[in-house]
C-alpha positions in Angstrom: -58.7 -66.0 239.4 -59.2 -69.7 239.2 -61.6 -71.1 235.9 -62.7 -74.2 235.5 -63.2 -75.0 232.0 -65.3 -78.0 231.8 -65.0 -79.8 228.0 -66.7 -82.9 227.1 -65.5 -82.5 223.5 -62.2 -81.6 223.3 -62.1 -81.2 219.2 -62.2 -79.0 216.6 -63.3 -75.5 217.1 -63.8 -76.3 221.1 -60.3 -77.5 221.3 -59.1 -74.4 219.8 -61.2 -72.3 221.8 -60.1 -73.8 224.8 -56.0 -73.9 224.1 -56.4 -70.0 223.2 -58.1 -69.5 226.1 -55.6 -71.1 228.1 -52.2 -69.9 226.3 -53.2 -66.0 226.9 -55.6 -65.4 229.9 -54.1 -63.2 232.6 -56.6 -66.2 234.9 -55.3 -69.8 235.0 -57.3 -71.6 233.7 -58.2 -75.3 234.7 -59.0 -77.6 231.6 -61.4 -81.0 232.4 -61.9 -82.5 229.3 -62.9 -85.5 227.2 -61.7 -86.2 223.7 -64.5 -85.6 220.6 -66.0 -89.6 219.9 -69.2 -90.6 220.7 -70.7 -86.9 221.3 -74.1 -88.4 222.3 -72.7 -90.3 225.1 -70.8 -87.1 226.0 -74.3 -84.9 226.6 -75.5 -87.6 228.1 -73.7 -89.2 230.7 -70.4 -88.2 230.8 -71.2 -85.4 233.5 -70.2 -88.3 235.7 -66.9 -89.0 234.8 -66.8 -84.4 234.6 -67.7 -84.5 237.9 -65.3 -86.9 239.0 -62.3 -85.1 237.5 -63.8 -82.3 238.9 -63.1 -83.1 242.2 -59.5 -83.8 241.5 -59.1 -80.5 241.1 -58.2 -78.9 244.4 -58.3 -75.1 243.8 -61.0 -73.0 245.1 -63.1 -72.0 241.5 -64.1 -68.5 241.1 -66.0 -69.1 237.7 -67.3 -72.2 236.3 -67.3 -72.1 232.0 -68.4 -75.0 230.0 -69.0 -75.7 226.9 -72.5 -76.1 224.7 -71.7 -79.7 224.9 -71.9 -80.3 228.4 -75.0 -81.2 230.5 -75.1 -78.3 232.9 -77.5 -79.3 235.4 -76.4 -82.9 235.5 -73.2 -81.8 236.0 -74.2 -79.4 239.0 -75.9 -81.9 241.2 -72.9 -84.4 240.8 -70.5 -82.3 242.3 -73.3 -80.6 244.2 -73.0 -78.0 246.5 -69.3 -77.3 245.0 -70.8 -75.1 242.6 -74.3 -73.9 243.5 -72.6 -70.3 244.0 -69.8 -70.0 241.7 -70.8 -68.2 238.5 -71.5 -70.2 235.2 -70.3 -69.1 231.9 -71.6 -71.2 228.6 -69.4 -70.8 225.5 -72.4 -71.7 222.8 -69.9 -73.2 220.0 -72.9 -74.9 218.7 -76.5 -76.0 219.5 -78.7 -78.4 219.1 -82.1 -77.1 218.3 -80.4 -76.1 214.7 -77.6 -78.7 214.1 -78.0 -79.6 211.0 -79.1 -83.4 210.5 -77.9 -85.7 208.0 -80.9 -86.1 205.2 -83.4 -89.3 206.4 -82.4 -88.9 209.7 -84.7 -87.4 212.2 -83.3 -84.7 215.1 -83.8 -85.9 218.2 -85.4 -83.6 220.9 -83.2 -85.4 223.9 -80.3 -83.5 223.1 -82.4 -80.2 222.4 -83.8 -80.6 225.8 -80.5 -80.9 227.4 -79.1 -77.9 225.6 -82.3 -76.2 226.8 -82.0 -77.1 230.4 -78.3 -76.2 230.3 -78.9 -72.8 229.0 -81.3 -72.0 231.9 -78.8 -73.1 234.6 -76.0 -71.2 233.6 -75.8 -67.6 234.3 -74.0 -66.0 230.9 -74.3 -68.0 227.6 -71.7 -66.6 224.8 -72.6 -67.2 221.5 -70.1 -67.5 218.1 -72.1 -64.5 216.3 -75.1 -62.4 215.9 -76.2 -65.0 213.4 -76.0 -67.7 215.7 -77.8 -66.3 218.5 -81.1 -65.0 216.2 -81.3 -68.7 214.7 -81.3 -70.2 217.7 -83.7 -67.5 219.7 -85.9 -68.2 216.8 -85.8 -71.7 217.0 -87.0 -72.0 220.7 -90.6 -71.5 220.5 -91.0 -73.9 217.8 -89.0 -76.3 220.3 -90.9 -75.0 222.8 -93.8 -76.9 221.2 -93.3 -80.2 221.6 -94.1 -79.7 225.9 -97.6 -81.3 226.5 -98.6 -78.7 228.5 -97.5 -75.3 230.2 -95.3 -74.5 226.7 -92.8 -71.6 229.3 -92.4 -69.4 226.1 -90.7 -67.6 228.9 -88.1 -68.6 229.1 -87.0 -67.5 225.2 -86.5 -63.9 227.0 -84.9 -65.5 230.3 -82.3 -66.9 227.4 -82.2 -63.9 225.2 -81.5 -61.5 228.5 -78.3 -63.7 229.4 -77.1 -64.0 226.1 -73.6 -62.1 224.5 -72.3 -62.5 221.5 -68.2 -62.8 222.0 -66.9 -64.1 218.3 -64.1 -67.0 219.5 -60.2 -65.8 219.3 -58.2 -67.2 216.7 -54.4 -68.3 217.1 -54.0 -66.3 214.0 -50.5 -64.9 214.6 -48.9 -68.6 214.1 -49.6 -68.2 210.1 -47.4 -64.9 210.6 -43.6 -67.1 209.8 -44.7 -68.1 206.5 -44.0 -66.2 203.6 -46.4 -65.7 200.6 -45.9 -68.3 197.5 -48.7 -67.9 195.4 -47.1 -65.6 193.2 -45.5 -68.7 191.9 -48.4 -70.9 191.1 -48.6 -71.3 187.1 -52.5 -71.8 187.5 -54.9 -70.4 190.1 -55.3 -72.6 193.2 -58.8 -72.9 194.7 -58.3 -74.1 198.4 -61.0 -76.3 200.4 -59.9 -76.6 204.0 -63.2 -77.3 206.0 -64.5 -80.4 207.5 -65.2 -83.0 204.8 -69.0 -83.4 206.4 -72.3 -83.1 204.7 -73.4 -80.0 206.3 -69.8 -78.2 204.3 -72.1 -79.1 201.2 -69.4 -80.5 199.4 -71.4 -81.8 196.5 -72.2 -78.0 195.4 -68.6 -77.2 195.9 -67.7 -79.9 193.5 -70.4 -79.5 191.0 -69.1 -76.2 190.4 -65.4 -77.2 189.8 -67.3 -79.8 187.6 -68.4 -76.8 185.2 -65.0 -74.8 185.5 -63.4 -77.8 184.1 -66.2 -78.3 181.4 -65.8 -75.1 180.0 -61.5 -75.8 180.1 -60.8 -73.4 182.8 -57.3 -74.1 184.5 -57.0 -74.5 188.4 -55.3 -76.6 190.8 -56.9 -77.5 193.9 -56.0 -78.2 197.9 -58.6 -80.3 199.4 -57.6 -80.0 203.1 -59.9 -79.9 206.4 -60.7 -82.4 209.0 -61.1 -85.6 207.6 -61.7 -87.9 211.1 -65.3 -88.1 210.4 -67.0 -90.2 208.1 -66.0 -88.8 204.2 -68.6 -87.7 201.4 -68.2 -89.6 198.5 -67.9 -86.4 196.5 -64.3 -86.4 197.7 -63.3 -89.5 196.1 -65.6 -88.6 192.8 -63.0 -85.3 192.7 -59.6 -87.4 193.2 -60.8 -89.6 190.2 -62.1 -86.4 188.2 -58.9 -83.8 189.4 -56.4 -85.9 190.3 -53.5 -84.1 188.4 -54.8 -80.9 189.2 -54.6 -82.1 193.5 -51.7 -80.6 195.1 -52.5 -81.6 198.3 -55.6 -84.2 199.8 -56.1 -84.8 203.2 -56.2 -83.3 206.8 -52.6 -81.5 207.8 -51.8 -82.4 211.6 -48.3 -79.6 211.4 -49.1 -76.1 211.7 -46.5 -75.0 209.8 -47.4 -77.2 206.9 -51.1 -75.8 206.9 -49.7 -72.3 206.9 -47.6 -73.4 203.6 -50.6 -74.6 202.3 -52.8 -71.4 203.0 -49.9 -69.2 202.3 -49.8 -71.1 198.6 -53.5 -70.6 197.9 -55.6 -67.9 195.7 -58.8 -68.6 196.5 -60.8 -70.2 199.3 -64.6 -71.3 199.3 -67.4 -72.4 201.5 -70.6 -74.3 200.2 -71.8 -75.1 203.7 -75.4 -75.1 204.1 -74.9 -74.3 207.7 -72.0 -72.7 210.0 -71.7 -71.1 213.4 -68.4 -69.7 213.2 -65.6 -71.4 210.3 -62.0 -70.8 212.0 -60.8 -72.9 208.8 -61.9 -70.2 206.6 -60.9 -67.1 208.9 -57.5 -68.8 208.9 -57.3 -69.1 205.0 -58.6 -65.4 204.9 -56.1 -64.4 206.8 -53.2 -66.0 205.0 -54.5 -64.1 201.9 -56.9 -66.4 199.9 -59.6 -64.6 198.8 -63.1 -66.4 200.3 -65.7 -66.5 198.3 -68.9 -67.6 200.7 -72.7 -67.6 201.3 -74.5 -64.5 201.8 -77.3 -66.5 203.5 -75.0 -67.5 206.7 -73.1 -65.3 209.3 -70.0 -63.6 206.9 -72.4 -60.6 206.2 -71.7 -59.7 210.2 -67.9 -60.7 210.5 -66.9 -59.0 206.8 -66.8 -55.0 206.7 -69.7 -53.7 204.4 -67.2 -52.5 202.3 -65.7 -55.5 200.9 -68.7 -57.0 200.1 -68.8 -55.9 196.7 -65.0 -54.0 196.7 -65.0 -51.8 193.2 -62.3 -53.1 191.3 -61.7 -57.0 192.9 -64.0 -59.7 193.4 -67.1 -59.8 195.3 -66.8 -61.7 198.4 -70.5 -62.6 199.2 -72.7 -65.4 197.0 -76.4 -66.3 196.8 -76.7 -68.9 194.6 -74.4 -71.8 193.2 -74.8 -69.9 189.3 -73.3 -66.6 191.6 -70.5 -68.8 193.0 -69.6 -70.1 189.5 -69.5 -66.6 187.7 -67.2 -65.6 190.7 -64.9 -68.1 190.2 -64.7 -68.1 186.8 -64.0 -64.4 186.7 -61.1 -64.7 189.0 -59.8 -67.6 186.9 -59.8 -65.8 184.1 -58.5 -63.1 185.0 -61.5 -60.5 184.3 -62.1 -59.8 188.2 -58.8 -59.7 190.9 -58.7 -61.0 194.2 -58.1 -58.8 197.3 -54.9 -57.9 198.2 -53.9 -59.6 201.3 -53.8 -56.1 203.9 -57.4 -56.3 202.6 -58.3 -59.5 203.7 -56.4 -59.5 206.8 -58.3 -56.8 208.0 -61.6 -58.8 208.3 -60.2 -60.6 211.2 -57.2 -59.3 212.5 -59.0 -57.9 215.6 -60.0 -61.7 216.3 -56.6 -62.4 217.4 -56.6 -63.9 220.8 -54.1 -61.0 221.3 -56.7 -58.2 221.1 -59.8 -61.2 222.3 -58.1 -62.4 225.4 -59.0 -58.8 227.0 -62.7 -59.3 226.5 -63.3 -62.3 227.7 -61.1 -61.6 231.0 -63.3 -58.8 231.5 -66.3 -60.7 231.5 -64.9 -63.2 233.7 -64.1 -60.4 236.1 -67.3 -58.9 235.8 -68.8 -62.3 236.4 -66.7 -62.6 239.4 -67.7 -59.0 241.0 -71.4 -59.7 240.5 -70.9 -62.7 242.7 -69.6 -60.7 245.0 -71.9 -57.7 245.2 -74.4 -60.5 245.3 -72.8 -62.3 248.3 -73.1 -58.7 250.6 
């Protein structure tokens, strides 16, 4: 079976999604993308420079998937009638109706419109979590309100019936070659390895550090993630403030370095205000650092009920940034213990693109038999 995986963003977690994708389905898949700058431009209008690469490609196309980012319907009637009839899966990385915006900056509806219209026009939208899909099912109707007249609250259950939730596969067994080194670290390392954006809340993550070290607790730090993007300030505050205690600063581009990195780490946390699905921290997870993250956002779902307050180790959940610091503080001193690593690794194992890959071919099969049934 022939996909066409049309990806006006080629970045990040789309770019890994896509590569997994490609690497182990049993279906060749046929990448059209764009790289990640100017992502307004890339809702907008390039669906024409899609649809021209589009029609490069020369295979017949038994299913259509594209990503949140694309502009379904625009895309559709520039390579119309190519497609009118071939199934359309969207993989919902992200959306925009709860993006979070940067603070004196106002969300603009354009983009929430064409992630509305593109929903509607595909056939299956997949969606990172549980969490994910409720926020943005709840968000609609309030969207919804901005139409000046007929409001089509209808189309919240037209969405809701066509929506799955298929968590994204993780190219988790590449961490597998490095061994463990923590054992050797003289002080407790706390690892950062998201995107150094606003909505990672870095400034709580720091202010907590900020009281460890008042109160003359020992740590070192790794301050990795994705830096491409403009940097918090908060970043360059901690390089001033923790500079001895830095092992490492900056984004790693070698996978095997990043593994060393993980592999070297006790602790990993997230601040972020907002999240549809972290690969950074599922990968630090499974290299063995323990996460401590926010109860508020989608970890109660992907972490078994039974680690979230494990008798005899740390809790793994937080509500509030005092909660965060009275975690970390225990484990720095010693009074609470991290999981052990089988532990950890078995809160995402099964997202392996090794055990994934056989879901989402089964849905592109599925997709592709309902076409056909529907064709008789």
């Amino acid at each position: 079976m022939n996909i066409l995986a049309v990806e006006p963003y080629y970045s990040g977690s789309h770019r890994a999604f896509l590569k997994g994708l490609i690497e182990n389905s049993s279906h060749k898949i046929i990448p059209v993308k764009l790289d990640y700058r100017r992502w307004k431009w890339r809702m907008h209008g390039d669906s024409v420079k899609l649809a021209e690469m589009s029609a490069e490609i020369r295979e017949n196309i038994d299913i259509l998937l594209v990503s949140s980012m694309t502009n379904l319907p625009a895309f559709l009637a520039l390579t119309s009638p190519r497609f009118a009839h071939t199934p359309k899966v969207m993989m919902m990385h992200e959306n925009q109706l709860t993006q979070p915006i940067p603070d004196g900056m106002e969300r603009d509806i354009t983009y929430c419109y064409i992630n509305y219209l593109s929903m509607l026009s595909a056939d299956k939208l997949l969606f990172t979590t549980k969490h994910h899909l409720s926020e943005l099912l709840d968000a609609l109707p309030g969207f919804l309100e901005n139409f000046p007249d007929d409001k089509h609250y209808n189309t919240v259950d037209k969405i809701r019936d066509k929506s799955l939730v298929m968590y994204p596969g993780l190219n988790l067994s590449v961490f597998d070659g490095e061994p463990d080194t923590r054992q050797n670290n003289k002080k407790p390392v706390i690892v950062w390895n998201q995107r150094w954006q606003f909505d990672r809340n870095p400034s709580t993550f720091f202010k907590v550090l900020n009281r460890l070290n008042d109160i003359d607790l020992e740590f070192d730090l790794i301050l990795a993630g994705d830096t491409k993007h403009r940097k918090p300030e908060e970043f360059e505050d901690a390089w001033n403030r923790f500079g001895e205690q830095i092992t490492h600063f900056g984004y790693v581009e070698d996978v095997t370095n990043y593994s060393r990195l993980l592999h070297s780490g006790d602790i990993v946390v997230s601040t972020a205000t907002h999240e549809f699905f972290c690969v950074a921290i599922m990968e630090a997870i499974y290299c063995g650092c323990h996460p401590l993250v926010p109860n508020r956002l989608h970890y109660p779902e992907l972490i078994p009920n039974s680690l979230h307050n494990p008798l005899l180790h740390s809790p793994i959940l937080y509500d509030t940034e005092d909660e965060l610091f009275r975690h970390l503080k225990n484990l720095l001193t010693g009074e609470t213990k991290p999981l052990p690593k089988t532990s950890l690794q078995s809160i995402n194992r099964h997202l392996d693109w090794s055990s994934m890959i056989e879901k989402y071919d089964t849905l592109f099969e599925e997709m592709r038999m309902m076409k056909s049934r529907a064709s008789f």
